[in-house]
C-alpha positions as MATLAB code, in Angstrom:
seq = 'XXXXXXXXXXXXXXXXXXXXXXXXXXXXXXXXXXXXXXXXXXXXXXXXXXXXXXXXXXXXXXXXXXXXXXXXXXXXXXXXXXXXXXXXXXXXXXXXXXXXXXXXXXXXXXXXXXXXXXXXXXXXXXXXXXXXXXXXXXXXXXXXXXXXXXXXXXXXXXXXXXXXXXXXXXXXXXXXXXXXXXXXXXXXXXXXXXXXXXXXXXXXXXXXXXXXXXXXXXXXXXXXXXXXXXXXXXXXXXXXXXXXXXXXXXXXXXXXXXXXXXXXXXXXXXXXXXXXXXXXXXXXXXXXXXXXXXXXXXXXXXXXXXXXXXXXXXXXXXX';
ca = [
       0.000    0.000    0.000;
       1.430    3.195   -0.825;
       1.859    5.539    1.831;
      -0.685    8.802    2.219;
       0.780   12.321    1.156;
       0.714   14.552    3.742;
      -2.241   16.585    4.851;
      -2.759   19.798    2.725;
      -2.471   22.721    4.705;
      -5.736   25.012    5.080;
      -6.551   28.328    2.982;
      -6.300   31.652    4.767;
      -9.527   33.247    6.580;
     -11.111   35.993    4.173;
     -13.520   38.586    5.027;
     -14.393   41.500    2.882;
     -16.077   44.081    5.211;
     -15.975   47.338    2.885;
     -13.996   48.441    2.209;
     -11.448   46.733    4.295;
     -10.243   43.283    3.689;
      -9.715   41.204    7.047;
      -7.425   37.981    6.286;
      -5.092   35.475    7.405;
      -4.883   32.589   10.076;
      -5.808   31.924   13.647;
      -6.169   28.890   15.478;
      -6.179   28.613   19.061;
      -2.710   27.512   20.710;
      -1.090   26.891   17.114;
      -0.755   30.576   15.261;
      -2.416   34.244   14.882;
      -1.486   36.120   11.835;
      -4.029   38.837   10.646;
      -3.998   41.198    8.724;
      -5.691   44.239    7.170;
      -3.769   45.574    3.861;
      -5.467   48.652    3.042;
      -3.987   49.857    6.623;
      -0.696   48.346    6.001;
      -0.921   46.486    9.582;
      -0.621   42.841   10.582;
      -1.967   41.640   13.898;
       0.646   39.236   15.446;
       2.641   36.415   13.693;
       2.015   33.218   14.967;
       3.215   32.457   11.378;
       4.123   34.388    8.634;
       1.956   33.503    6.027;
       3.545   35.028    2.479;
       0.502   37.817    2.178;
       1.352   39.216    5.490;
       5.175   40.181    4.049;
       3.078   43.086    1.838;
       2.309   44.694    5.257;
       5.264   46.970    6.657;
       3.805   47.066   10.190;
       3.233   43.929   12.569;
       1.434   44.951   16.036;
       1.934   42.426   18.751;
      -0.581   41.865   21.215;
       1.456   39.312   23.244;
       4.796   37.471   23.354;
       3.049   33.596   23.507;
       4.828   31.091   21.007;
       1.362   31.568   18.662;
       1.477   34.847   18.361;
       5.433   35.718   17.569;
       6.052   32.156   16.254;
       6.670   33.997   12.764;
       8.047   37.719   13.228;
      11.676   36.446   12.302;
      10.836   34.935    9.890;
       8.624   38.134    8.301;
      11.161   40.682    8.852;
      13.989   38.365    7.117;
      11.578   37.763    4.007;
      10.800   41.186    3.425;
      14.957   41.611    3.590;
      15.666   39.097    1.409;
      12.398   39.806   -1.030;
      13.324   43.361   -1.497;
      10.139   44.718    0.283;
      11.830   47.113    2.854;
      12.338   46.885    6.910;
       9.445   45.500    8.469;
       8.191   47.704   11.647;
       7.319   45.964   14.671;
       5.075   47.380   17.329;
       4.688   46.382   20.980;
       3.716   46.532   24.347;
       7.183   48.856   26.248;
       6.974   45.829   28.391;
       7.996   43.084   25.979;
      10.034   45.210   24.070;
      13.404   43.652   25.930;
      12.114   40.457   25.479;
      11.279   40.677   21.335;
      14.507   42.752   20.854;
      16.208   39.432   22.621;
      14.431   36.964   20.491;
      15.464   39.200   17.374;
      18.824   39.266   18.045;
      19.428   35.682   19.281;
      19.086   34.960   15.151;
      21.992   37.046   14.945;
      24.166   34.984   16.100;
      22.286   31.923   14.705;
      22.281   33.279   11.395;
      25.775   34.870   11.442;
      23.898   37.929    9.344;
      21.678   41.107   11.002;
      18.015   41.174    9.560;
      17.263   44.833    9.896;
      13.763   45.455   11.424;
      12.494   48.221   13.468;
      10.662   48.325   17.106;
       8.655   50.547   18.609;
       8.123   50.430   22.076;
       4.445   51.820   23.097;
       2.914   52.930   26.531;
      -0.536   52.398   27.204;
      -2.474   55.497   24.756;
       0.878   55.780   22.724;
      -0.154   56.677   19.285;
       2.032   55.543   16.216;
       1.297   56.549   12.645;
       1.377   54.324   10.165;
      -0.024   55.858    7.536;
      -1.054   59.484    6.878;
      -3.635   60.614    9.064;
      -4.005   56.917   10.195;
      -2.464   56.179   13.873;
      -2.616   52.719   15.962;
      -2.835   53.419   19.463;
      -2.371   50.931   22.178;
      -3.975   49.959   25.425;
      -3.894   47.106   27.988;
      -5.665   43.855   28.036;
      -5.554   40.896   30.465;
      -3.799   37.405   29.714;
      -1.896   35.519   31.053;
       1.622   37.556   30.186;
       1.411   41.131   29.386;
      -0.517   41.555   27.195;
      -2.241   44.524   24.645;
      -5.119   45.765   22.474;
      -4.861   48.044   19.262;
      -7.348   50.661   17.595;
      -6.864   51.937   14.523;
      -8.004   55.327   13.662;
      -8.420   58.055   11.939;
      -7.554   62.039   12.902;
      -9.979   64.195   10.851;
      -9.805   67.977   11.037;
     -13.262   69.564   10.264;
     -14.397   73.440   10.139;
     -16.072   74.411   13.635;
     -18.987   74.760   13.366;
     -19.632   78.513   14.238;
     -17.552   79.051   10.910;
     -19.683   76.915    9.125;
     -20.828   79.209    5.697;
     -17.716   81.946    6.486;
     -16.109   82.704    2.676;
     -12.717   81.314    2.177;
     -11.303   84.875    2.313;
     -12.701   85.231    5.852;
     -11.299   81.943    6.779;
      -7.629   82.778    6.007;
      -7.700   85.617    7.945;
      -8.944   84.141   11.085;
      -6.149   81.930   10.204;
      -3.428   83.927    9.636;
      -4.311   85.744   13.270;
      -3.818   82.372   15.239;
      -7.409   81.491   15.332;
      -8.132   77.843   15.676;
     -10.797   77.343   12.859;
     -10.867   73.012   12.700;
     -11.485   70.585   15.891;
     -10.269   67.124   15.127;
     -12.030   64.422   14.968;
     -10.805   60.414   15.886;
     -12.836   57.881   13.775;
     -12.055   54.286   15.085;
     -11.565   52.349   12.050;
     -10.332   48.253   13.318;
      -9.716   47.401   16.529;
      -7.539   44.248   17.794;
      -8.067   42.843   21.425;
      -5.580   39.539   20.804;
      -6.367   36.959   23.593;
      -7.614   38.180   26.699;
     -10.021   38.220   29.557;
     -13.384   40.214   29.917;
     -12.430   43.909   31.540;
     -12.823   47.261   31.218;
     -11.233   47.107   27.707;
     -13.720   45.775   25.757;
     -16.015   49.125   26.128;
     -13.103   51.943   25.976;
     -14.908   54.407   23.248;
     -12.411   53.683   20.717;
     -13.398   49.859   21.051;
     -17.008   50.054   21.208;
     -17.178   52.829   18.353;
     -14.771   50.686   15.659;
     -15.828   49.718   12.569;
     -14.430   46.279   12.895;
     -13.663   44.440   15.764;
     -11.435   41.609   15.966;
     -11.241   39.271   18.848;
     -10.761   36.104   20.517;
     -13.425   33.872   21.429;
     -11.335   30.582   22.778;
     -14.315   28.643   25.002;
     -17.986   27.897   23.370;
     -18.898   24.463   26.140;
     -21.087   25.806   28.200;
     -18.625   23.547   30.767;
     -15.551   25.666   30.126;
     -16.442   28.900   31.580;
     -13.789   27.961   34.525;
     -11.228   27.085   31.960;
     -11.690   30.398   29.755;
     -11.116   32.274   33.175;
      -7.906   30.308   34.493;
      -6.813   30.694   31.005;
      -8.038   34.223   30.607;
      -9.291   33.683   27.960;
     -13.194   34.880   26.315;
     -15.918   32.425   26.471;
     -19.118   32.715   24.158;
     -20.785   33.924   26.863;
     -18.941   37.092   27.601;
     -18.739   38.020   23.587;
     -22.884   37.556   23.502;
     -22.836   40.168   26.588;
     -19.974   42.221   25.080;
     -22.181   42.154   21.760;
     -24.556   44.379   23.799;
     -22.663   47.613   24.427;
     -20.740   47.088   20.983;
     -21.477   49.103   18.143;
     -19.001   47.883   15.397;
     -20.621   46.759   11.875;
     -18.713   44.112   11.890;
     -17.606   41.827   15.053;
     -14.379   39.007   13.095;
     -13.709   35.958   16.062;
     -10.419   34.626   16.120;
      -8.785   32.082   18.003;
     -11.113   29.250   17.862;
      -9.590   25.976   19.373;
      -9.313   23.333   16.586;
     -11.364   20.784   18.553;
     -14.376   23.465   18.079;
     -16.859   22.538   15.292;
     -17.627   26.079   13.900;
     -21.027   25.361   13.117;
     -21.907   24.740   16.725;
     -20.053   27.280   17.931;
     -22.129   29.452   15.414;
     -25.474   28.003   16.984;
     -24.539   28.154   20.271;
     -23.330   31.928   20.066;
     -26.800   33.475   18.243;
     -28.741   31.184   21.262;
     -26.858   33.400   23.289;
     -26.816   36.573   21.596;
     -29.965   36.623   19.330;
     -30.360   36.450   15.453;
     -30.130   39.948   15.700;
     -26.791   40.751   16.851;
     -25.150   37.815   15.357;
     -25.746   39.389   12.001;
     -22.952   41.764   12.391;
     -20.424   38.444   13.560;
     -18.473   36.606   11.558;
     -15.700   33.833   12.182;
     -12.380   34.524   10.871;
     -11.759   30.869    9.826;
     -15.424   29.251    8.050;
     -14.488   29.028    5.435;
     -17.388   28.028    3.767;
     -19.499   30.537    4.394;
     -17.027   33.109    4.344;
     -16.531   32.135    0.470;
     -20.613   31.775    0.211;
     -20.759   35.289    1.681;
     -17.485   36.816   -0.718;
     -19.245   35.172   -4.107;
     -22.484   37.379   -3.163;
     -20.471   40.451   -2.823;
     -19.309   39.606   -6.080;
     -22.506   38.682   -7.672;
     -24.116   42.208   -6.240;
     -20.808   44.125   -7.119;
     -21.533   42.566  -11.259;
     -25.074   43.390  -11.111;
     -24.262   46.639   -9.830;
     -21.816   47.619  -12.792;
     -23.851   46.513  -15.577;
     -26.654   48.298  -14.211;
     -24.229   51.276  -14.031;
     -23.635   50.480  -17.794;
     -26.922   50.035  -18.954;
     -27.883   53.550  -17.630;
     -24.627   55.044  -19.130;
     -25.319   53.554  -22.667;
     -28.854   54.566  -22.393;
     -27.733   58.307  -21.277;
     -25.936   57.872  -24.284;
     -28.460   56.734  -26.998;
     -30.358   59.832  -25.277;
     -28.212   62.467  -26.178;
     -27.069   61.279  -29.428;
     -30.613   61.279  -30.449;
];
């Protein structure tokens, strides 16, 4: 009997939540890699995936083996591939700790791989692209561990100068007057593994277009373990699905031995049909694609509609 090939490894989780693509891998106690490319940012690198090299920023929520397992190996790739340094942020607290790991390949390697870290205190603000910051906060896990939002500064006319002619406006200008306010829109937020706490419903959190989070524990048993492992159970997400007001809520982080479609069910018996309309699982596959191939089928029917009205426009005025 011939022996069996070996297993294929899986596709990466897709989500396209306009107009931001959410992508990548995360399985519970083997590797976290996600990523959003129209912000440039990957969340952790349990592994490095070769999409994630395209990103020039990696934000690490935590040092655990399933969450770093990869950053070498990204920030040598991009190197070697001619993609530039890769930029790590972090928690100040592990920032000894990753620099370490980074330069222990030193001496493996007998070569530097150039990569840049940037320490961050809890509220620190980073930009990483214009007008687009990551700022981080605190989370609870079992090692330290930290949360990112990514946002947007907007400056926008006050409005008691709302209607004043451009002329007008350059002069208040021009004598020091502060005409703007500036505005932060939460765009993604990234909680990595952690415990319920006062995190979850910080502003930026709640008010985030897309949330991504764990949710480890779905056995109505395993409450205890989610809390010794600090870890979120489906329980807290259905209660944390209350207060949030994201469009879009991505779960990460489900264990292997979790059958998504129960996990699914036992979630919107929790939370309601309702609220589970805005939740999606990083990792089904299945209806993740079902989902995309609408989007696509709308998006076609959409542009030859758009064409049909332009060529009738057209007969119109030729006419």
């Amino acid at each position: 009997m011939l022996a069996k090939p070996p297993p294929r490894e899986g596709s990466l989780g897709f989500l396209y939540l306009p107009p931001y693509r959410v992508q990548g891998v995360s399985v519970a106690g083997e590797a976290t890699a996600i990523q959003v490319p129209e912000l440039d940012i990957c969340f952790d690198m349990g592994s490095c995936p070769r999409p994630m090299l395209a990103s020039k920023f990696v934000a690490l929520s935590h040092g655990h083996m399933d969450h770093v397992g990869g950053l070498a190996y990204y920030c040598s790739q991009r190197k070697f591939q001619g993609m530039g340094v890769g930029t790590i942020l972090c928690d100040a607290r592990i920032a000894p700790a990753v620099r370490g790991m980074m330069d222990g390949f030193i001496e493996l390697e007998q070569q530097r791989t150039p990569y840049e870290l940037i320490p961050l205190e809890p509220e620190d603000e980073f930009e990483i692209k214009p007008s687009i910051f990551a700022r981080l906060f605190h989370t609870e896990h079992t090692s330290p561990s930290a949360g990112f939002c990514v946002f947007e500064k907007r400056n926008k006319l006050k409005q008691e100068f709302t209607g004043f002619p451009q002329e007008k406006l350059r002069e208040l200008k021009q004598r020091g007057i502060q005409i703007t306010r500036t505005l932060f829109v939460p765009l993604v937020s990234y909680l990595g593994d952690t415990a319920p706490g006062a995190h979850l419903i910080r502003d930026d959190v709640r008010q985030s277009k897309i949330v991504i989070c764990e949710c480890t524990f779905f056995d109505p048993d395993h409450r205890q373990r989610a809390k010794i492992g600090m870890h979120l159970h489906a329980a807290d997400v259905a209660e944390w699905l209350g207060v949030l007001e994201c469009q879009h809520l991505v779960l990460a982080h489900v264990s292997r031995r979790t059958n998504l479609s129960y996990a699914r069910q036992h979630l919107t018996q929790l939370a309601g049909d309702d609220r589970m309309g805005r939740v999606h699982f990083l990792m089904d596959h299945r209806n993740n694609r079902q989902r995309y191939e609408c989007q696509l089928a709308e998006a076609e029917a959409s542009e030859r509609g758009a064409i049909g009205a332009s060529n009738r426009d057209n007969s119109r005025g030729s006419g």
